[in-house]
C-alpha positions as CSV (number, residue, x, y, z in Angstrom):
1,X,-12.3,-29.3,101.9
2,X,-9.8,-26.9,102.3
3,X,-9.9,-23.4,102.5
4,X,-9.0,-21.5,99.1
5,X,-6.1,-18.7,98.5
6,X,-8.4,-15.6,97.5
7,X,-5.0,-14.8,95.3
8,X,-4.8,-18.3,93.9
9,X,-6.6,-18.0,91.0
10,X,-5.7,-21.0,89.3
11,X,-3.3,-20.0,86.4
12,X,0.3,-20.6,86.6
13,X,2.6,-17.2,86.5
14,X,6.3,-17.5,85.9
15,X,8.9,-16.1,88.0
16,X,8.9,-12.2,88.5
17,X,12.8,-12.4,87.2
18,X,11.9,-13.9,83.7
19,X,10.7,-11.8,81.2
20,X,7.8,-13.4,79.4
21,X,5.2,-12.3,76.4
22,X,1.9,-13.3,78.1
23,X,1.4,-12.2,82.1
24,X,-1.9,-13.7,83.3
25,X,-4.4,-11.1,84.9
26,X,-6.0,-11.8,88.3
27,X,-9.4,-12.9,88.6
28,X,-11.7,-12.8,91.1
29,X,-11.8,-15.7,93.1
30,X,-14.0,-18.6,92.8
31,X,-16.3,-19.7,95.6
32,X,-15.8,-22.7,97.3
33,X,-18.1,-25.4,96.5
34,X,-18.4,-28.3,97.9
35,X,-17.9,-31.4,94.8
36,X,-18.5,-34.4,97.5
37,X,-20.9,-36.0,98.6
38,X,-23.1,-33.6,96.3
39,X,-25.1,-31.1,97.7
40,X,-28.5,-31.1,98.9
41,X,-31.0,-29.8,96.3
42,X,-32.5,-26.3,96.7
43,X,-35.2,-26.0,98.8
44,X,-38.7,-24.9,97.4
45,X,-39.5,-21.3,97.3
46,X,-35.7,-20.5,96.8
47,X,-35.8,-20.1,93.0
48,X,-34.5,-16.9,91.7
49,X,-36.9,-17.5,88.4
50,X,-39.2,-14.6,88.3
51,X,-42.8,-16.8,88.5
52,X,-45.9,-14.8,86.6
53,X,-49.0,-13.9,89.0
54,X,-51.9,-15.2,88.4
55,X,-54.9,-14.0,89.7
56,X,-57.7,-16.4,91.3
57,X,-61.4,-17.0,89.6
58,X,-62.0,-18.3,86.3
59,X,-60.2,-17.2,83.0
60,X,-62.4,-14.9,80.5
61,X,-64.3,-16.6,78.0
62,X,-63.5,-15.4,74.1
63,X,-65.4,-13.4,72.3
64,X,-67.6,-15.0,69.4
65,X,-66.8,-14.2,66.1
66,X,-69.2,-11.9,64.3
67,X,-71.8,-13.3,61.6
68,X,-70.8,-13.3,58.5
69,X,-73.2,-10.0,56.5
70,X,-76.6,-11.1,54.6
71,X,-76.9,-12.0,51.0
72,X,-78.7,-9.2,49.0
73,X,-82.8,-10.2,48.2
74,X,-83.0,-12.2,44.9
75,X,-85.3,-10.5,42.0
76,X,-89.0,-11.9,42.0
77,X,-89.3,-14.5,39.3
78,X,-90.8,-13.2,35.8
79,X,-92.1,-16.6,34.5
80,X,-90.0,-18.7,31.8
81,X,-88.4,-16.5,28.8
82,X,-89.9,-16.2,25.6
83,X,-89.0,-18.7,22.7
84,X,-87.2,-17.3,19.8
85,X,-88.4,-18.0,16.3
86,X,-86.4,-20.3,14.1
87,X,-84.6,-18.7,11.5
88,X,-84.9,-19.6,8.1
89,X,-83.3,-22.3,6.8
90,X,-80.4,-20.7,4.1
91,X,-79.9,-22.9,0.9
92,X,-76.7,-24.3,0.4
93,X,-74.6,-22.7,-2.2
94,X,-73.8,-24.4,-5.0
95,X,-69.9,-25.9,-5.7
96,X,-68.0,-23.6,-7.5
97,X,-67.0,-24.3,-11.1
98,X,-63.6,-24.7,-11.6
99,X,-62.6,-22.3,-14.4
100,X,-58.8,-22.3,-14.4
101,X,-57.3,-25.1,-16.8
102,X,-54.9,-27.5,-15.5
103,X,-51.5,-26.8,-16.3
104,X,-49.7,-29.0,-18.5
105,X,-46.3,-30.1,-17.2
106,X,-43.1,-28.8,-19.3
107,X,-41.5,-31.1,-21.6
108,X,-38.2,-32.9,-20.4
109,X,-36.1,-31.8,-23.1
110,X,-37.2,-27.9,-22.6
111,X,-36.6,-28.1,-18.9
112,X,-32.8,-29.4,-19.8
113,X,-32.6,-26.6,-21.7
114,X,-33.5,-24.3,-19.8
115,X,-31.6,-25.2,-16.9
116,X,-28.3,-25.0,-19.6
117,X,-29.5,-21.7,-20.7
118,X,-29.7,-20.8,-16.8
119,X,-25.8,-22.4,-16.4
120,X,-24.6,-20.7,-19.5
121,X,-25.9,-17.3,-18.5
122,X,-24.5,-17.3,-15.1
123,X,-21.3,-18.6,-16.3
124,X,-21.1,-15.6,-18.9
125,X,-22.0,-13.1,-16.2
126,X,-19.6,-14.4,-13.9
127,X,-16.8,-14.4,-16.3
128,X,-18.0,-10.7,-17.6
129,X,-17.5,-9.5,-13.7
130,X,-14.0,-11.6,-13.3
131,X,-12.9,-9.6,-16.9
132,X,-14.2,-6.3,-15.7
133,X,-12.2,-6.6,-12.3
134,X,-9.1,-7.4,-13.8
135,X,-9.5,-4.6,-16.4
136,X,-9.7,-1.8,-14.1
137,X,-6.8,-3.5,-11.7
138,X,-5.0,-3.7,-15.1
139,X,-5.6,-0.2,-16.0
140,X,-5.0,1.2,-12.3
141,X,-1.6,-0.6,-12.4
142,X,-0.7,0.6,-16.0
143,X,-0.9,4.2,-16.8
144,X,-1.6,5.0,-20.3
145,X,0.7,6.6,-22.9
146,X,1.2,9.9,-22.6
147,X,3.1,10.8,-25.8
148,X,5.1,13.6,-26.1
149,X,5.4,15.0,-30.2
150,X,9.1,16.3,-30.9
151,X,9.7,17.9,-34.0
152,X,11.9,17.5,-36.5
153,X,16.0,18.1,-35.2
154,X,14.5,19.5,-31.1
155,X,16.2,17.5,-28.0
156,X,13.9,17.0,-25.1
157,X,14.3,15.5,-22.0
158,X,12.4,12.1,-20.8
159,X,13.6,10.0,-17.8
160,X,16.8,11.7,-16.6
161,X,18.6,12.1,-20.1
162,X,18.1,14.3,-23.3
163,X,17.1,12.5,-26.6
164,X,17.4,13.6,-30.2
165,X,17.1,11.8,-33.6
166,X,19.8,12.4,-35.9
167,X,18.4,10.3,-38.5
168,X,16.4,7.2,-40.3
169,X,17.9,5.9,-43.5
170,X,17.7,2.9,-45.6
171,X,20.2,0.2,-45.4
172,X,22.6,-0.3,-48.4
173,X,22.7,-3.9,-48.0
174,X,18.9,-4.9,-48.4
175,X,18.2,-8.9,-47.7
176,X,17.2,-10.3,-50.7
177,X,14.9,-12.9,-49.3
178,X,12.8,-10.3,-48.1
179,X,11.8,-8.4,-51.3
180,X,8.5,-6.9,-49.8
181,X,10.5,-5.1,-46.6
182,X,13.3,-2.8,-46.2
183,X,15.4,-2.6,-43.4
184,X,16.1,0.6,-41.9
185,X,18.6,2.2,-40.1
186,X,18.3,4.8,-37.1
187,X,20.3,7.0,-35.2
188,X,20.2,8.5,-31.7
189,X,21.8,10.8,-29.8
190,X,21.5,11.2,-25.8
191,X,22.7,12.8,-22.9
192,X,22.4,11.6,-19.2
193,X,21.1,14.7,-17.2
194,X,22.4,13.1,-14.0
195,X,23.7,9.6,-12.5
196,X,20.3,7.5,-12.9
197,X,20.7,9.0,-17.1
198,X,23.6,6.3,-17.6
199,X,22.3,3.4,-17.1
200,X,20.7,3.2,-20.9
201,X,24.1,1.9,-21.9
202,X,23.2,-1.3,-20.7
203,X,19.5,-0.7,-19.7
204,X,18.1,-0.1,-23.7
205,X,14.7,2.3,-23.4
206,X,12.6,0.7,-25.5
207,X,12.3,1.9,-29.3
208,X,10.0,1.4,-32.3
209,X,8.8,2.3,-35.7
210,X,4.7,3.3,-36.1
211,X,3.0,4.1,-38.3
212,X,0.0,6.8,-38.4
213,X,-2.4,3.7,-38.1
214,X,-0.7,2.3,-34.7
215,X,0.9,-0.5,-36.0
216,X,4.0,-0.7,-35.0
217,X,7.7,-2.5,-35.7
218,X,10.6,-3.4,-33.2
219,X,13.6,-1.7,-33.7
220,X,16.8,-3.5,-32.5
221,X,20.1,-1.9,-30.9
222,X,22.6,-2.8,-33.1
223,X,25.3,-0.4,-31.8
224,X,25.3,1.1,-28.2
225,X,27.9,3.5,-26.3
226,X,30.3,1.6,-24.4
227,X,29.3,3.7,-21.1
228,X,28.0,7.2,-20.8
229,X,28.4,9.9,-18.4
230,X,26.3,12.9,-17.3
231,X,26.5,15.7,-19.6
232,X,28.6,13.7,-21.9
233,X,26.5,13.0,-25.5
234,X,26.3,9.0,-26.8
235,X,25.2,8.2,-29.7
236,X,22.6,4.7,-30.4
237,X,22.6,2.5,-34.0
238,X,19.5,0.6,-34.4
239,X,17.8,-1.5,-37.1
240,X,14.2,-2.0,-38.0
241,X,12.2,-3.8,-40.5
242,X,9.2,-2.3,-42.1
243,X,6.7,-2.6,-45.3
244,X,9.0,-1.1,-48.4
245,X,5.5,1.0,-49.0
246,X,5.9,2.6,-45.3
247,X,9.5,3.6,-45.5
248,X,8.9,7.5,-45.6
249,X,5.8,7.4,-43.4
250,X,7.1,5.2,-40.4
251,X,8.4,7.4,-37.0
252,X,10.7,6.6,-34.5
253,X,9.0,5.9,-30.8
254,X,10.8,5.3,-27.8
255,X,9.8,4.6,-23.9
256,X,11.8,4.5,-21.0
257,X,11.8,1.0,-21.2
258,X,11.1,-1.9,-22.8
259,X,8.3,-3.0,-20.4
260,X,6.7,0.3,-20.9
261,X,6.8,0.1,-24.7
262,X,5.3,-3.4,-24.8
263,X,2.3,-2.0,-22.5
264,X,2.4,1.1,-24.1
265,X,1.8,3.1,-21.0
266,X,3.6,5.8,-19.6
267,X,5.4,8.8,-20.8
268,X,6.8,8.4,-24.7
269,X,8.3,10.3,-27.4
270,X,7.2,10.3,-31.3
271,X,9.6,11.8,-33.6
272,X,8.5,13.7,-36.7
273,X,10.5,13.5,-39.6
C-alpha cells in the first residue's frame, strides 16, 4: 500500500484558470485501510458496544398474583314456594251475530251511467273554466264602450280630429224591392286636430245607426274627402239601411275604427237628433 495525499481527497477539481459553476470542498481525509489480504478480525474485549452489567446470584422470583375477592354468603333456603290456586276457568264467549246485511252489487247499466254522468260533468266543468279564462283575457284585452252623448249641432273631439253631424235624411231614390226599409243618408263633418287626424281619409272610423234597444245597422262611406289637412274641415257622405218604422228614432254612432265598432269597446260618440 501506498501512502495517501492527506489533500487528495478523491474528487477531481478543474484547473484554477477555468471558471466553473460547481468547486468541490475539501474533505477530511480518509484513513488508510488496508483492502488485501483482509484484515484480521477484532480481538475479544475490543468492542466499543456498551455491554449491560449484570450482577451475580440468581434472578428474583415474580410476585404471585393476588386471589381473586370471595363471593358474598348465599340466603338460607326457605323450603319450596307455595302453589298458586288455579284460576277459574272463563267461558268462551259466544260468536257474534252478524247484523249488517250484505251489500248487493250495483247493476251494470247504473254503473255505465254513472261513470257518463262522472265524464259529462267533468267535461262541462272543464269547458266552464276554459270559457271563464278566455272571458276575462277577452275582456282585459278589449276595453268596454265608453260613449260619449253629443247633442244636437255640438263638435267634440275623439281620436285627434273634431266631429260634428250636419245631418240624417231620407234618400229620394228608395229601392223598390225593399218596401219594408228605407235607406238613409248621413252627413259628417271633421277636422284633423294634428297630423295622426288625417288619416280618416283613407282610414274610415267606423260608423253606425242604433237604435235605443242596441240594435244596430252599418252605415257605408259612400263619399269621402280626397285628403284632409289639420285644421282644414272635410266633409263624409254615408248610407245606411234601416226598418222604415225606425227612421226618426235611429242615431248616428261612430268609433275610431272599425275594429273598435265591431267590438264595441273603447271611446265612441252617439249623436242626438
Amino acid at each position: 500500500m501506498r501512502d495517501q495525499n492527506p489533500d487528495d481527497t478523491g474528487v477531481w477539481s478543474p484547473p484554477a484558470a477555468e471558471p466553473s459553476w460547481f468547486t468541490p470542498s475539501k474533505r477530511l481525509p480518509r484513513p488508510d485501510a488496508r483492502v488485501w489480504p483482509p484484515p484480521e478480525p477484532e480481538p475479544r474485549g475490543s468492542s466499543t458496544v456498551p455491554i449491560p452489567v449484570i450482577q451475580d446470584g440468581p434472578a428474583p422470583r415474580r410476585q404471585p398474583w393476588p386471589p381473586p375477592p370471595a363471593a358474598p354468603a348465599a340466603p338460607p333456603y326457605a323450603g319450596p314456594p307455595p302453589v298458586a290456586s288455579p284460576m277459574p276457568p272463563v267461558q268462551a264467549a259466544a260468536p257474534a251475530q252478524l247484523s249488517r246485511r250484505r251489500r248487493r252489487p250495483m247493476p251494470k247499466g247504473a254503473k255505465i251511467a254513472l261513470q257518463l254522468a262522472g265524464a259529462v260533468g267533468l267535461t262541462a266543468a272543464f269547458l266552464a273554466v276554459r270559457g271563464y279564462d278566455a272571458l276575462s283575457r277577452f275582456e282585459k284585452s278589449v276595453p268596454q264602450a265608453q260613449v260619449q252623448q253629443v247633442a244636437p249641432g255640438q263638435e267634440v273631439s275623439l281620436a285627434d280630429a273634431k266631429w260634428r253631424l250636419l245631418g240624417i235624411a231620407v234618400v229620394p231614390d228608395q229601392q223598390p224591392d225593399l218596401p219594408d226599409r228605407t235607406v238613409l243618408q248621413i252627413d259628417v263633418q271633421t277636422t284633423p286636430l294634428n297630423a295622426d287626424g288625417t288619416k280618416y281619409w283613407y282610414s274610415l272610423p267606423g260608423f253606425y245607426l242604433a237604435d235605443k234597444t242596441g240594435r244596430k245597422w252599418t252605415a257605408e262611406a259612400w263619399k269621402t274627402p280626397d285628403t284632409l289637412s289639420p285644421g282644414v274641415p272635410g266633409r263624409f257622405t254615408l248610407l245606411s239601411v234601416v226598418p222604415k218604422e225606425l227612421v226618426d228614432q235611429v242615431e248616428l254612432m261612430m268609433w275610431p275604427n272599425v275594429y273598435a265598432g265591431e267590438q264595441e269597446s273603447g271611446q265612441a260618440l252617439r249623436f242626438a237628433r
